[in-house]
C-alpha positions as CSV (number, residue, x, y, z in Angstrom):
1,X,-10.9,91.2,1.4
2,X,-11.9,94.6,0.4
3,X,-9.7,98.2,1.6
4,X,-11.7,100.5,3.4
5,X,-12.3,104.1,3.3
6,X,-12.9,105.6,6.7
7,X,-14.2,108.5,8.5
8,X,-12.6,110.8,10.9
9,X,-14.6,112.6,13.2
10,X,-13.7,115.9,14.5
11,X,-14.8,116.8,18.2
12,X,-12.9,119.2,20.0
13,X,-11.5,116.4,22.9
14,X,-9.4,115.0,20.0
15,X,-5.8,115.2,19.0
16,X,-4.7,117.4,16.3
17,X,-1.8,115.0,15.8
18,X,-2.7,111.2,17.0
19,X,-4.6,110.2,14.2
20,X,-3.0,111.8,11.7
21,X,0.2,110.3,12.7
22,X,-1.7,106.9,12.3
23,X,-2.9,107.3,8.6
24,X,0.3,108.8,8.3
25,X,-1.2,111.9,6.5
26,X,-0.4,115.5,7.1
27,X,-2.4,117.2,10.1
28,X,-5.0,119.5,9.3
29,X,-4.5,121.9,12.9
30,X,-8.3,120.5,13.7
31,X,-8.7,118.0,16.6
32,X,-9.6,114.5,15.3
33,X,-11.2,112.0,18.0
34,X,-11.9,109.0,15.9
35,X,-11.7,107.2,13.0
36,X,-15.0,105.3,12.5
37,X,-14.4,101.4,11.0
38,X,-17.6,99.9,10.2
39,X,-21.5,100.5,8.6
40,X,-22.8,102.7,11.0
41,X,-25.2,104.8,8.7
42,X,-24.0,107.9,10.1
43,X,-20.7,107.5,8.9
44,X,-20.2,104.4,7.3
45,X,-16.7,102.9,5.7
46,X,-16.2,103.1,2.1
47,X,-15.4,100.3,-0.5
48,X,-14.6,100.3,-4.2
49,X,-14.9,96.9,-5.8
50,X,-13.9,97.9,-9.2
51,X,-17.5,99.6,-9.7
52,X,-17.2,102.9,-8.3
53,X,-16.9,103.6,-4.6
54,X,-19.9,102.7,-2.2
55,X,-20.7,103.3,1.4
56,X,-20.3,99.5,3.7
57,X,-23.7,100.0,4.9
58,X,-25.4,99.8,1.3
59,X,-23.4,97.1,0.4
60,X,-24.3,94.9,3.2
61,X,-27.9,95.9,2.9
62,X,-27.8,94.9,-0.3
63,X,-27.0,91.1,-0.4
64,X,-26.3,90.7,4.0
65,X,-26.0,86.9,3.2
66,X,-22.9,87.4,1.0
67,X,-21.7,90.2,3.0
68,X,-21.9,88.9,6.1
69,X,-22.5,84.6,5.9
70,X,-26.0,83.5,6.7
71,X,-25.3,82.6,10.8
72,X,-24.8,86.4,11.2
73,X,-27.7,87.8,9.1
74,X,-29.5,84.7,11.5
């Protein structure tokens, strides 16, 4: 199992405090609307194996079968 960095997006609908209070991390005063959990190439997750941190796309794109088991790569 491997911690994830994520992304929050800012859009202006968001709550300035919500998300914040989640990661339980100081507020910035900037709306945040969501916290992006995954290897969407526009924001992907982060993971650091030991190796240096690297965005969840690359590393799935980079061996899927391991990644992901070879009935979803299917």
């Amino acid at each position: 199992m491997d911690r994830l960095d994520n992304t929050v997006r800012d859009y202006a609908w968001g709550s300035a405090t919500a998300i914040p209070e989640l990661l339980d991390r100081p507020a910035t005063g900037e709306p945040q609307a969501e916290l992006w959990m995954g290897a969407h190439p526009g924001a992907p997750s982060v993971v650091d194996r030991g190796n240096g941190p690297a965005p969840l796309d690359r590393v799935i794109a980079a061996d899927p079968a391991a990644e992901l088991g070879a009935a979803a790569v299917a």
